[in-house]
MDTraj code that builds the backbone (N, CA, C; nanometers):
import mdtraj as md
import numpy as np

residues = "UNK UNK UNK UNK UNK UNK UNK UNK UNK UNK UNK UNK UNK UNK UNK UNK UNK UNK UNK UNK UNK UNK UNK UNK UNK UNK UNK UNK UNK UNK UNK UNK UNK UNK UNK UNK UNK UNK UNK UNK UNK UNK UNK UNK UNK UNK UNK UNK UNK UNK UNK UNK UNK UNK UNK UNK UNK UNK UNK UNK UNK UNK UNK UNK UNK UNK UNK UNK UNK UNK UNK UNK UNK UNK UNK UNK UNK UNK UNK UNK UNK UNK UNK UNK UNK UNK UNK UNK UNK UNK UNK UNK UNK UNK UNK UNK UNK UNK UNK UNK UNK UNK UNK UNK UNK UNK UNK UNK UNK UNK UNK UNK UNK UNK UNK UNK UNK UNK UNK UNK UNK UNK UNK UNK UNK UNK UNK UNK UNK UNK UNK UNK UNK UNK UNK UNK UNK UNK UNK UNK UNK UNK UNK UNK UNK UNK UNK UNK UNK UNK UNK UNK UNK UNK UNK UNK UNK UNK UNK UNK UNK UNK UNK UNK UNK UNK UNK UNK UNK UNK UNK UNK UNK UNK UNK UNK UNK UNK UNK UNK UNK UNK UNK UNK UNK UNK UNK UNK UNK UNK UNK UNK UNK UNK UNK UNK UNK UNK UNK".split()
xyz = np.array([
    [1.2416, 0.3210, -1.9645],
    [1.1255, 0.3871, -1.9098],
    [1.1627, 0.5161, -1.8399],
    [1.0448, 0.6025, -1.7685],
    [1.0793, 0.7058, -1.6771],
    [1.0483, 0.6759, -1.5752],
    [1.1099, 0.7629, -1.4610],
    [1.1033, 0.7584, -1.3274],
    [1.0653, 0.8821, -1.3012],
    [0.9010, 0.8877, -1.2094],
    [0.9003, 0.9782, -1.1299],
    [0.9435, 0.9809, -1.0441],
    [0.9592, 1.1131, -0.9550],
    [0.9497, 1.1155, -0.7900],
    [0.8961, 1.2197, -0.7885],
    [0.8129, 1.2579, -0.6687],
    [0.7494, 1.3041, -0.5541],
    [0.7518, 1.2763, -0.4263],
    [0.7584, 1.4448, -0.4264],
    [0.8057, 1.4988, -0.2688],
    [0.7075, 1.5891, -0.2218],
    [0.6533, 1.4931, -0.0908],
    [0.5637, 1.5362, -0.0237],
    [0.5868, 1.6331, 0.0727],
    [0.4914, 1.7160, 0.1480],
    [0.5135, 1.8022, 0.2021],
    [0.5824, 1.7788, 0.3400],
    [0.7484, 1.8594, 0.3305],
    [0.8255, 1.8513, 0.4620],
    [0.7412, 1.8681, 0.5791],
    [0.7660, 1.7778, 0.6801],
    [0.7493, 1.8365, 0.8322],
    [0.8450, 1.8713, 0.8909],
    [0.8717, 1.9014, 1.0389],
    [0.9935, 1.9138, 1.1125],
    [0.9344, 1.8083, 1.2265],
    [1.0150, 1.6980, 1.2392],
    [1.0199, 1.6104, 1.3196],
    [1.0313, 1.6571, 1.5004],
    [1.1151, 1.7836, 1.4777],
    [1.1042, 1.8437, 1.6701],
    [0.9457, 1.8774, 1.6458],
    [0.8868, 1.9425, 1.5575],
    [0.7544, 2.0366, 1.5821],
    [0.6422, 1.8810, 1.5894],
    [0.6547, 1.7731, 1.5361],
    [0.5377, 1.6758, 1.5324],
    [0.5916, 1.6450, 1.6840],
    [0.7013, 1.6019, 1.7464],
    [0.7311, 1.5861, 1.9037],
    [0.6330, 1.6219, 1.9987],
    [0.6701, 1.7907, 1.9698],
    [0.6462, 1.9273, 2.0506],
    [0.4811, 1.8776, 2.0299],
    [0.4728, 1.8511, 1.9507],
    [0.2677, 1.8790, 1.9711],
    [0.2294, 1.7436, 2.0048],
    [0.2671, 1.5947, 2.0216],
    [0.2379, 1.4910, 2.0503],
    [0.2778, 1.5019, 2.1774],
    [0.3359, 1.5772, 2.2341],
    [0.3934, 1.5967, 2.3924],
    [0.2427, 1.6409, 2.4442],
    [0.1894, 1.7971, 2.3701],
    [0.1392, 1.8095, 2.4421],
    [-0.0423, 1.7440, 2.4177],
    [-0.0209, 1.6523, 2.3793],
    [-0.1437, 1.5661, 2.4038],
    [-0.1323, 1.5229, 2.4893],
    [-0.2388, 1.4737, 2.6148],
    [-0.2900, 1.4133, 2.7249],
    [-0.2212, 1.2589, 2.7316],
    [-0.1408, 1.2719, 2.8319],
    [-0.0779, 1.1263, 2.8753],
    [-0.2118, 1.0185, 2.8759],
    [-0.1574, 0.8932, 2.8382],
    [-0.2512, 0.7689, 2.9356],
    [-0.3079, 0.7946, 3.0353],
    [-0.3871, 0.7320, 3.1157],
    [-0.4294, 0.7740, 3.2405],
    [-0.3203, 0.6896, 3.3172],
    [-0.3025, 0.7385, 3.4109],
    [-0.1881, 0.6608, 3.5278],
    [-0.2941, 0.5361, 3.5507],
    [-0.1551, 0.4682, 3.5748],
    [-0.2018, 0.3253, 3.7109],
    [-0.2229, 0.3318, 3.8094],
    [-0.3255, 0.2541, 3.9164],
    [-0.3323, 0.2452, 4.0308],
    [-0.2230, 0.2514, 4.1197],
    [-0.2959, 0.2601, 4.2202],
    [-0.1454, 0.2091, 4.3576],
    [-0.1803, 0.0484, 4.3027],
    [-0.3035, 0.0101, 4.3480],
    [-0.3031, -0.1124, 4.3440],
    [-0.2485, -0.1713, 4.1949],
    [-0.2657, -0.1489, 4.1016],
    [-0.1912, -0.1690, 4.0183],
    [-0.0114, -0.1965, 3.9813],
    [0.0102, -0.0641, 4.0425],
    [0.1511, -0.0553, 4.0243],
    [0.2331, -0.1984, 4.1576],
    [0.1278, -0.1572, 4.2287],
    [0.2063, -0.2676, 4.3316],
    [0.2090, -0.3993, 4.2770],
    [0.1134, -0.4518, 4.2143],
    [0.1362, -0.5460, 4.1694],
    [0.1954, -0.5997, 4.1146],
    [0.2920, -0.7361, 4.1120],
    [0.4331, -0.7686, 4.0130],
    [0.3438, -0.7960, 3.8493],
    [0.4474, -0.7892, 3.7825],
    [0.3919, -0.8111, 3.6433],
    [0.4186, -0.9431, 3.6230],
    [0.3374, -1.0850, 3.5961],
    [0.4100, -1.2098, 3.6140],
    [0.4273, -1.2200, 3.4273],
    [0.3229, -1.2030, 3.4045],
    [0.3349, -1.2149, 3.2411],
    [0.2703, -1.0895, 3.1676],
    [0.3447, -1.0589, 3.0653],
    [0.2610, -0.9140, 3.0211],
    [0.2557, -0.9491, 2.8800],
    [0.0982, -0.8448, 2.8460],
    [0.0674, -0.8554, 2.7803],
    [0.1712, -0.8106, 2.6331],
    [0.2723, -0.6913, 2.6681],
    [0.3331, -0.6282, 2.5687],
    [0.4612, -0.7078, 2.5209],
    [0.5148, -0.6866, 2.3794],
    [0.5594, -0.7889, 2.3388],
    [0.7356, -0.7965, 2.3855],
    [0.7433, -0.6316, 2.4188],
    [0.8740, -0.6307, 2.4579],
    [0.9285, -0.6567, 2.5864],
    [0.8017, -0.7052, 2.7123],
    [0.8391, -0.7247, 2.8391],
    [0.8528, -0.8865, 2.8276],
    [0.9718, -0.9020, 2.7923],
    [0.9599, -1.0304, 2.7982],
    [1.0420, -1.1285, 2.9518],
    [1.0419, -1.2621, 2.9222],
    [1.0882, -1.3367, 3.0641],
    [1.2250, -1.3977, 3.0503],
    [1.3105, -1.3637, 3.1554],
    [1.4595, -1.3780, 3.1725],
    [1.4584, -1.5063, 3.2444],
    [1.4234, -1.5880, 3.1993],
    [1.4892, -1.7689, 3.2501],
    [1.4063, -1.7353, 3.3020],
    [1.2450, -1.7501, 3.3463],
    [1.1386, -1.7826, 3.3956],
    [1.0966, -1.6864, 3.4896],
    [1.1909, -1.5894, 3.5452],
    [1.1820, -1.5147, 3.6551],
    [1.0550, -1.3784, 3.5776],
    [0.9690, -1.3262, 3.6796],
    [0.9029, -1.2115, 3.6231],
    [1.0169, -1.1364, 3.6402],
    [0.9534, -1.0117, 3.4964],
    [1.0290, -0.9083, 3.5481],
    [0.9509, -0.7774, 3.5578],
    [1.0073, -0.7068, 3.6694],
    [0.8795, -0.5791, 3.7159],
    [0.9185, -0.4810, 3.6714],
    [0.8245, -0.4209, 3.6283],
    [0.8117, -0.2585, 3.5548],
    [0.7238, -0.1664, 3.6722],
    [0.8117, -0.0626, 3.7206],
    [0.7735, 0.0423, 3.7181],
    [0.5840, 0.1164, 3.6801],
    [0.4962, 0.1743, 3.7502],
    [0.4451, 0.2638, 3.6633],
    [0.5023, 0.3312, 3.5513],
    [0.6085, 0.4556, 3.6511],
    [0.6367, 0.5399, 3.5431],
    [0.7118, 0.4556, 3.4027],
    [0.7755, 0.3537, 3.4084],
    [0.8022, 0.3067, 3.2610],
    [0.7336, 0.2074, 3.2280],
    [0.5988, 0.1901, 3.2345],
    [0.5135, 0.1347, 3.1592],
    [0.4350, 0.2503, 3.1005],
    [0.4158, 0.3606, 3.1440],
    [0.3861, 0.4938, 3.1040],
    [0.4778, 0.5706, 3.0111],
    [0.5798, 0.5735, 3.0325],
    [0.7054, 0.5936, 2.9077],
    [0.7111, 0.5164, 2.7998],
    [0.7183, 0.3892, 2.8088],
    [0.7010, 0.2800, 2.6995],
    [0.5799, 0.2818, 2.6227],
    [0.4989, 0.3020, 2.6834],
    [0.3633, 0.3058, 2.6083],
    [0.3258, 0.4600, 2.5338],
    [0.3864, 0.5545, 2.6022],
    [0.3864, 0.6744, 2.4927],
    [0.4528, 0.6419, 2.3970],
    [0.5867, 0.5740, 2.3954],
    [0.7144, 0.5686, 2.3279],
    [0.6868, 0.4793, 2.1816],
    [0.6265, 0.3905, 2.2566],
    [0.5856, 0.2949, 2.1914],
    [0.4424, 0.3856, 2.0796],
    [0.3335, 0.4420, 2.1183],
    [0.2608, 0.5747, 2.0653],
    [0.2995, 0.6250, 1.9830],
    [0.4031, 0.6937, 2.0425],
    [0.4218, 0.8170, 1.9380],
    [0.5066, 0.7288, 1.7969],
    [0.5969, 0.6244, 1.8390],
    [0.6492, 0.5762, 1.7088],
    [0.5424, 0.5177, 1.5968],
    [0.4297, 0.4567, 1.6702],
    [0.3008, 0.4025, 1.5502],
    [0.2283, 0.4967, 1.4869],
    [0.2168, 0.6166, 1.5786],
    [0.1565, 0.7613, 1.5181],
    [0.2679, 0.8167, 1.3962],
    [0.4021, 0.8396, 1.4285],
    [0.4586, 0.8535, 1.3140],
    [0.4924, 0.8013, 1.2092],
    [0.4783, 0.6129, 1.2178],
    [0.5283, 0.5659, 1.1314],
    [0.3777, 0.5528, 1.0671],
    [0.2624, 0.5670, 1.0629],
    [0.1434, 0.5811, 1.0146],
    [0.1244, 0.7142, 0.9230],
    [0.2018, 0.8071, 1.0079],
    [0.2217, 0.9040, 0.9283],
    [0.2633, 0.9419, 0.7948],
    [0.3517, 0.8809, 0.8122],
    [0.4559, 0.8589, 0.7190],
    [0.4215, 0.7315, 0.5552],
    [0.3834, 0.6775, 0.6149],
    [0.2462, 0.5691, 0.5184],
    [0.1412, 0.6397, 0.4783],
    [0.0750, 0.7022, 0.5385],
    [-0.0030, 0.7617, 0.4428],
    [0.0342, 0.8364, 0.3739],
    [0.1126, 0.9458, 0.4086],
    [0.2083, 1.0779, 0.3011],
    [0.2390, 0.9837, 0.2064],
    [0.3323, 0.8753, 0.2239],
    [0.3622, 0.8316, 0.0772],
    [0.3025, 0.7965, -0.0006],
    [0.1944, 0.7022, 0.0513],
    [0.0995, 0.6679, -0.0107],
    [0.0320, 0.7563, -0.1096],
    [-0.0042, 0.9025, -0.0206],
    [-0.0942, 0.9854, -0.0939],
    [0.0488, 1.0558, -0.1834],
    [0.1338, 1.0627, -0.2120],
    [0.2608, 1.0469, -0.2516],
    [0.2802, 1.0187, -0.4163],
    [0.2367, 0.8873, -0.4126],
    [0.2728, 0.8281, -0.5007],
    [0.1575, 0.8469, -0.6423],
    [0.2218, 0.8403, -0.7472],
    [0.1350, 0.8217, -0.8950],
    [0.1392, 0.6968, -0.9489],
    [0.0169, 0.7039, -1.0036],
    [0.0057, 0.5564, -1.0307],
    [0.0381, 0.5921, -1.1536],
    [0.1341, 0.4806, -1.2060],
    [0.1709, 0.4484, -1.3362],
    [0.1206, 0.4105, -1.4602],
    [0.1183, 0.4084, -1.5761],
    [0.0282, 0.3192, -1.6822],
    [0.0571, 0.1924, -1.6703],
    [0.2392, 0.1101, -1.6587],
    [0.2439, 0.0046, -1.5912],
    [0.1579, -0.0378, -1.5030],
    [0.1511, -0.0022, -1.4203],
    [0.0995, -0.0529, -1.2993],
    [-0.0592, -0.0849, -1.2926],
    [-0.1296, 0.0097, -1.4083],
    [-0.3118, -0.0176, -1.4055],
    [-0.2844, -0.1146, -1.5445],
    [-0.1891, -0.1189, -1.6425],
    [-0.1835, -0.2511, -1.7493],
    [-0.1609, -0.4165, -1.6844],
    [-0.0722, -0.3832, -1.5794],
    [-0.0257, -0.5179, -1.5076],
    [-0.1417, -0.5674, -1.4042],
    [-0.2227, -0.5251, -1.3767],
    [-0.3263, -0.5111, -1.3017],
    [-0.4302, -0.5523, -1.3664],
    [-0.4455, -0.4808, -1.4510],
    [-0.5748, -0.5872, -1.5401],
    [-0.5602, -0.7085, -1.5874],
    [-0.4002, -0.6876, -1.6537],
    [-0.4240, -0.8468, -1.7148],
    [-0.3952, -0.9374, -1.5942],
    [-0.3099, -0.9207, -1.4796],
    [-0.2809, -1.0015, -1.3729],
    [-0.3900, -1.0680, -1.3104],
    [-0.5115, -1.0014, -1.2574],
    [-0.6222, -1.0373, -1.2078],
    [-0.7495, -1.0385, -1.2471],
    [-0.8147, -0.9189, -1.3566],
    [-0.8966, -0.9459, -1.4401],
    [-0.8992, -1.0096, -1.5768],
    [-0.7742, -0.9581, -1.6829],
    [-0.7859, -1.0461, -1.7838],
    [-0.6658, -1.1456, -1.7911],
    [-0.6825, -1.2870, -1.7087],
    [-0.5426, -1.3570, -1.6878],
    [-0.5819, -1.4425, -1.8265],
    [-0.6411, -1.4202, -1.9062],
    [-0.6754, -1.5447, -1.9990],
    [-0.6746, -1.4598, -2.1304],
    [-0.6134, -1.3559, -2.1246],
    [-0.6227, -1.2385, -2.2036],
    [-0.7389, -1.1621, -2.2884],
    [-0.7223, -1.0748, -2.3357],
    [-0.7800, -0.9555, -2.3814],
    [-0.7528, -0.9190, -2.5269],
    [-0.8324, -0.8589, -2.6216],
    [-0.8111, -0.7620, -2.6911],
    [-0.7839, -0.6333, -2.6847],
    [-0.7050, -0.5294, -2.7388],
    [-0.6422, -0.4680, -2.7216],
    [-0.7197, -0.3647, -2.7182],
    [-0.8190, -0.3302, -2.7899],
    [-0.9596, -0.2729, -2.8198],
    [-1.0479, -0.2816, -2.6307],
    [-1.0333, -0.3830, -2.6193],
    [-1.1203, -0.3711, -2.5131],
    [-0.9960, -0.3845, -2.3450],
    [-0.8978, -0.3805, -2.3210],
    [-0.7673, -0.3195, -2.2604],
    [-0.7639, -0.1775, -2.2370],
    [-0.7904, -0.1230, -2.4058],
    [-0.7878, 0.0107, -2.3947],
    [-0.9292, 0.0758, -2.3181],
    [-0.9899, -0.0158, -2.3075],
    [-1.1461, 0.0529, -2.2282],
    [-1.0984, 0.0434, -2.1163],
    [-1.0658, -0.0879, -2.0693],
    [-1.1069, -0.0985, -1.9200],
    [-0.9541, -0.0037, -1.8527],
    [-0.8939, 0.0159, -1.9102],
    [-0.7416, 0.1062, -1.8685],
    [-0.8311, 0.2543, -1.8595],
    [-0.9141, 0.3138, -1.9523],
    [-0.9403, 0.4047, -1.9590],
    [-1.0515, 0.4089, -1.8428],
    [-1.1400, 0.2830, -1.8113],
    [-1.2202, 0.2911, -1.6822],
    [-1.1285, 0.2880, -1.5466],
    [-1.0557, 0.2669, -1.5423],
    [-0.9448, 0.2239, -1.4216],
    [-0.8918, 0.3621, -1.4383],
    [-0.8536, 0.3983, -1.5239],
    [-0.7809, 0.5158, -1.4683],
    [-0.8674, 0.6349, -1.4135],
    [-1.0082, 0.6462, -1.4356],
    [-1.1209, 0.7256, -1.4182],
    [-1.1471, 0.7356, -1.2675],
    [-1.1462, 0.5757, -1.2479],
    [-1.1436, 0.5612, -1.1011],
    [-1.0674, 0.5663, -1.0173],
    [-0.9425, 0.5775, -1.0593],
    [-0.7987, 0.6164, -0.9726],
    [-0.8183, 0.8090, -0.9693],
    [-0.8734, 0.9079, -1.0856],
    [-0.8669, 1.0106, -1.1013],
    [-1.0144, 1.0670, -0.9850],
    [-1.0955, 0.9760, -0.9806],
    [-1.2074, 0.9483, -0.8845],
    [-1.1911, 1.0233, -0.7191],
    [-1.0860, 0.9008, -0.7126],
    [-1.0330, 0.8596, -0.5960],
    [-0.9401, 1.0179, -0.5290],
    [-0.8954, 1.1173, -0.6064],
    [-0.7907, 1.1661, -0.6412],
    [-0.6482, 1.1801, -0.5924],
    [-0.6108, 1.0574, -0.6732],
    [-0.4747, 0.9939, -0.6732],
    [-0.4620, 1.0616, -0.8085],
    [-0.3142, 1.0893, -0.7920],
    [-0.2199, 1.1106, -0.8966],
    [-0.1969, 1.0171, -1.0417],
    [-0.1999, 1.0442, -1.1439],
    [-0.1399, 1.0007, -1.2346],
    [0.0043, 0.9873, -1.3383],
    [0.0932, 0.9085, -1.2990],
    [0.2072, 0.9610, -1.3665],
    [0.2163, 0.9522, -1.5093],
    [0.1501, 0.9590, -1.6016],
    [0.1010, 0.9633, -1.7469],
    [0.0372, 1.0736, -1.7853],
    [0.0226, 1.0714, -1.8964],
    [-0.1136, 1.1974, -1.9787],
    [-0.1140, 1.1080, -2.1444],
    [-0.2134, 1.1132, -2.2278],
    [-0.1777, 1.1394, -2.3456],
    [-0.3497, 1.0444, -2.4053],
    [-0.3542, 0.9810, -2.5443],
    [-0.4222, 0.9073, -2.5623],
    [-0.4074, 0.7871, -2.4730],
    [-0.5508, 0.7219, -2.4624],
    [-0.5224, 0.5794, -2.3954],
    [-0.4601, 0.4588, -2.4599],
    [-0.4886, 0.4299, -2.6103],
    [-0.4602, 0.3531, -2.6552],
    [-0.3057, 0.3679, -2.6682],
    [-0.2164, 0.5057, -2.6751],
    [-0.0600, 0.5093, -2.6990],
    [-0.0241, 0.5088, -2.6000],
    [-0.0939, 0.5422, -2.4726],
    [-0.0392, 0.4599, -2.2956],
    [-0.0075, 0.3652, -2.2921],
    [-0.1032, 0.2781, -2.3552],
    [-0.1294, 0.1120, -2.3041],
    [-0.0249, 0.0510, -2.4474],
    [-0.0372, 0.0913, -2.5269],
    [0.0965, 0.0910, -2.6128],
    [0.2204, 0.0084, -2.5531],
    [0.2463, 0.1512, -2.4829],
    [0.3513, 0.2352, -2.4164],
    [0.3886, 0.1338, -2.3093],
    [0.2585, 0.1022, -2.2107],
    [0.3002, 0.0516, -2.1407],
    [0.3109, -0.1649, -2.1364],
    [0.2503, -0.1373, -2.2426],
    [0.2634, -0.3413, -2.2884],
    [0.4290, -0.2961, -2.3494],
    [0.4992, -0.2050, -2.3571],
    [0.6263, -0.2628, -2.4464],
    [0.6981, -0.2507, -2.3451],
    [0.6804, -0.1390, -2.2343],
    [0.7923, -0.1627, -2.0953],
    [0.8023, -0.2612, -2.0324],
    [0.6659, -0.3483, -2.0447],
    [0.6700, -0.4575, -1.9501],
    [0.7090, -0.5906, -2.0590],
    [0.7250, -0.5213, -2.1054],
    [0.8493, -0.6209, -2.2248],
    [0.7630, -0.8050, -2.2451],
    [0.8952, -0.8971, -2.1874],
    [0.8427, -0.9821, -2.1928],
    [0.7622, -1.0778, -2.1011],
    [0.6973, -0.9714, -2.0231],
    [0.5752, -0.9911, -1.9129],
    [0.4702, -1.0499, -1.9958],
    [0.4402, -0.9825, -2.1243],
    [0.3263, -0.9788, -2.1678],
    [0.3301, -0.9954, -2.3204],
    [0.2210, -1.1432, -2.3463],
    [0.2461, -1.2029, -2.5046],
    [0.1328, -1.1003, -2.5961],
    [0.1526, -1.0860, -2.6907],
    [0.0898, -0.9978, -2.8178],
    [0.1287, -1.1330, -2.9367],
    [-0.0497, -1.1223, -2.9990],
    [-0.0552, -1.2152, -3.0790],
    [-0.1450, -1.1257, -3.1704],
    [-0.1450, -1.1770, -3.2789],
    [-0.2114, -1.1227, -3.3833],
    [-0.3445, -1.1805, -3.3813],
    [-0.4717, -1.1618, -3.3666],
    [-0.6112, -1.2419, -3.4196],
    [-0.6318, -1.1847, -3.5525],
    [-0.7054, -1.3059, -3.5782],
    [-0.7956, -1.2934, -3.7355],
    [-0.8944, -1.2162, -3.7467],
    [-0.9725, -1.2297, -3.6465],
    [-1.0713, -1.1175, -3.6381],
    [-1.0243, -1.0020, -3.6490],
    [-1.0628, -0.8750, -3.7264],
    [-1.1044, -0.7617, -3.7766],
    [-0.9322, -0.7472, -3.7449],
    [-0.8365, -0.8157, -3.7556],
    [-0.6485, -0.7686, -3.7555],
    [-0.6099, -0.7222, -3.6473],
    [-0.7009, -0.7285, -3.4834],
    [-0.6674, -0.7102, -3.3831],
    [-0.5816, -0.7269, -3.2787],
    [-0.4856, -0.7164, -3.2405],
    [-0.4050, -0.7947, -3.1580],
    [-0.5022, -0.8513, -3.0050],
    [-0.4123, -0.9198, -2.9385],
    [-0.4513, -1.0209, -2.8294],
    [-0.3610, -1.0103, -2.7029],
    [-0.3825, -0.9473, -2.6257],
    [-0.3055, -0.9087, -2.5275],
    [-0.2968, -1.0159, -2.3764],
    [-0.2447, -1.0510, -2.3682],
    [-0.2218, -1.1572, -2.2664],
    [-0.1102, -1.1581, -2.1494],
    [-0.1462, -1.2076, -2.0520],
    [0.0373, -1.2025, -1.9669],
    [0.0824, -1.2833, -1.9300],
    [0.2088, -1.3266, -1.9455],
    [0.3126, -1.4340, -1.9635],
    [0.2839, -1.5356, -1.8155],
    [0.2518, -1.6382, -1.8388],
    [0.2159, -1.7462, -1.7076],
    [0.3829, -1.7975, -1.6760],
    [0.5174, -1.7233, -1.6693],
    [0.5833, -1.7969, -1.6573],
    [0.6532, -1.7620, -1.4905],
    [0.6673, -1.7692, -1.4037],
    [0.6736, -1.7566, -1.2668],
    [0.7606, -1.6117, -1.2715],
    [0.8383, -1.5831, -1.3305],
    [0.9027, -1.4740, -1.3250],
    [0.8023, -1.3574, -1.3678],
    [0.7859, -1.3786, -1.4995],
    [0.6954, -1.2701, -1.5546],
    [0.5097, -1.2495, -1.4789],
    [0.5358, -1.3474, -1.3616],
    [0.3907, -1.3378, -1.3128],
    [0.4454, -1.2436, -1.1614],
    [0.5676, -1.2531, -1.1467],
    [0.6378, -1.1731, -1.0221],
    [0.6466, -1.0424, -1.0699],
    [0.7003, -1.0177, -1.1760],
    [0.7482, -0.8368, -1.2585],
    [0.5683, -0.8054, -1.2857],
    [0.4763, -0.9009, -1.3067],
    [0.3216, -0.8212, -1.3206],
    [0.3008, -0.7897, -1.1605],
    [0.3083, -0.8880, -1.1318],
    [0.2435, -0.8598, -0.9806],
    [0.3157, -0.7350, -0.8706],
    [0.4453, -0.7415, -0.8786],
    [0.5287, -0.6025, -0.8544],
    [0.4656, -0.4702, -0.8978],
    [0.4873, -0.4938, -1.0325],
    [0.3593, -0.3534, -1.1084],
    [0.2561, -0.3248, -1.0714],
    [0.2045, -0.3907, -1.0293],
    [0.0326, -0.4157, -1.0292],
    [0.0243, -0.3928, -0.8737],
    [0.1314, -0.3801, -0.8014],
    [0.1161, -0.3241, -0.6468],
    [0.0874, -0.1538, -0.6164],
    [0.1740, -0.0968, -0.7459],
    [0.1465, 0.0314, -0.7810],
    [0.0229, 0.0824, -0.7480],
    [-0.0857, 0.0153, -0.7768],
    [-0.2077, 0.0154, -0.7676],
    [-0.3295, -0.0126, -0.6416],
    [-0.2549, -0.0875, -0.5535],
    [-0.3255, -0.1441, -0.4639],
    [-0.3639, 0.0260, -0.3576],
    [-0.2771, 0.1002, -0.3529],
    [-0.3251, 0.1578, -0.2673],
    [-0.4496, 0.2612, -0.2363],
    [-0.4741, 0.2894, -0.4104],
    [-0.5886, 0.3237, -0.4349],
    [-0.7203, 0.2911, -0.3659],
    [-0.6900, 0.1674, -0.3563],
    [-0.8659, 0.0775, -0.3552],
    [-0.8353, 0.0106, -0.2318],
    [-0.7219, 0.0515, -0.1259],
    [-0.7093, -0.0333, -0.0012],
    [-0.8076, -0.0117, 0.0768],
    [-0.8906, 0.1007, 0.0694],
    [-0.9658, 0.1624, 0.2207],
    [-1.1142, 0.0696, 0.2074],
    [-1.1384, 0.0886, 0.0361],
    [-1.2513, -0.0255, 0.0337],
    [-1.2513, -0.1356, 0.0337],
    [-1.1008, -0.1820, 0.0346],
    [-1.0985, -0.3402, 0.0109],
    [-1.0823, -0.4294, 0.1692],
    [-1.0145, -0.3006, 0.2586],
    [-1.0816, -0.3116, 0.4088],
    [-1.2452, -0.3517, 0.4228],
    [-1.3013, -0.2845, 0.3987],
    [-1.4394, -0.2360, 0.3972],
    [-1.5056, -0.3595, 0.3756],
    [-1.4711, -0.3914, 0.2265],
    [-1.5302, -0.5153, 0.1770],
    [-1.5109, -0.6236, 0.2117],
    [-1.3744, -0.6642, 0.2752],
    [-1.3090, -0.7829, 0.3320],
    [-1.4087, -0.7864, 0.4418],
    [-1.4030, -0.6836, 0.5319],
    [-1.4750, -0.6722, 0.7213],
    [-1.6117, -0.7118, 0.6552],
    [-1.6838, -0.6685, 0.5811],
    [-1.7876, -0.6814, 0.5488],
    [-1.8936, -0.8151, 0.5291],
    [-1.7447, -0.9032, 0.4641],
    [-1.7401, -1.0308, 0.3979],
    [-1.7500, -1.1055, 0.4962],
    [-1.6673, -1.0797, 0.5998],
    [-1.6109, -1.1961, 0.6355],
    [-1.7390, -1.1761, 0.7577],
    [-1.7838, -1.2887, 0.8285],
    [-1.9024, -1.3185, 0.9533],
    [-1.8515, -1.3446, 1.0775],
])
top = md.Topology()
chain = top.add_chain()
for i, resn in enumerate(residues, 1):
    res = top.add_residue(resn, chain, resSeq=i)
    for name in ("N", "CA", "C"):
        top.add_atom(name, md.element.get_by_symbol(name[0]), res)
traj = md.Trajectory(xyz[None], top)
């Protein structure tokens, strides 16, 4: 097969610092606050030394909690760039259909539709594609990389093949790997829909 990569746009790690500095601290703690011992805290890293509390400072519960900030702000950062980063593969929208929509398989005829609707909606979305060409020599293309993931049978009907994917624990791990390629597309609605769902 091929390997892309993409390279997203450099930052300079002093300059994201320099400007998260100068955003507005937390608001300080009280006197009454600070005076107070910390017996149990809520944060996961103040933890208890053989039962004894242990006391924090204002100022380093104010340090920790930027510290603690600025690392979730960057490492968020950094997740989305890749995310928006990445191309989705023809692997990855073939392993995807048959993994969760057609687990009982497909014709190859109608594969080539719903690949060609899936990819519409990834181009929708505008996410990257790491492919170009006809759909049907994609999906080709991409049932022979995924080798023996995926069974091809001949039907009687009109000399069609039968596209299916291998139920055998391994080859349901190499679809489902592939087929992650994909998830990030449709994560923001599948938030959406989950919160939505659930009462």
């Amino acid at each position: 097969g091929c390997v892309r990569v993409d390279f997203a746009q450099p930052f300079s790690l002093r300059e994201y610092l320099d400007s998260q500095r100068q955003k507005p601290l937390p608001p300080r703690i009280s006197l009454e606050q600070a005076l107070l011992p910390t017996i149990i805290s809520s944060r996961p890293n103040d933890a208890l030394n053989n039962g004894d509390a242990v006391l924090v400072s204002s100022r380093d519960v104010i340090d920790e909690s930027y510290r603690r900030q600025l690392i979730s702000d960057l490492a968020n950062h950094v997740l989305f760039t890749a995310n928006q980063s990445c191309a989705v593969m023809s692997t990855h929208i073939v392993a995807c259909l048959l993994l969760y929509r057609h687990r009982q398989g497909i014709t190859l005829s109608k594969l080539v539709e719903d690949f060609f609707s899936m990819k519409e909606e990834v181009l929708a979305r505008d996410f990257d594609l790491g492919f170009s060409g006809n759909s049907e020599d994609v999906v080709m293309h991409a049932i022979h990389l995924l080798g023996n993931s995926v069974n091809i049978t001949n039907t009687s009907q009109n000399n069609e093949f039968f596209i299916s994917p291998s139920l055998k624990i391994p080859a349901v791990f190499e679809l489902n790997f592939y087929s992650n390629g994909v998830l990030h597309v449709f994560l923001m609605e599948a938030i959406i829909a989950c919160s939505l769902h659930a009462k």
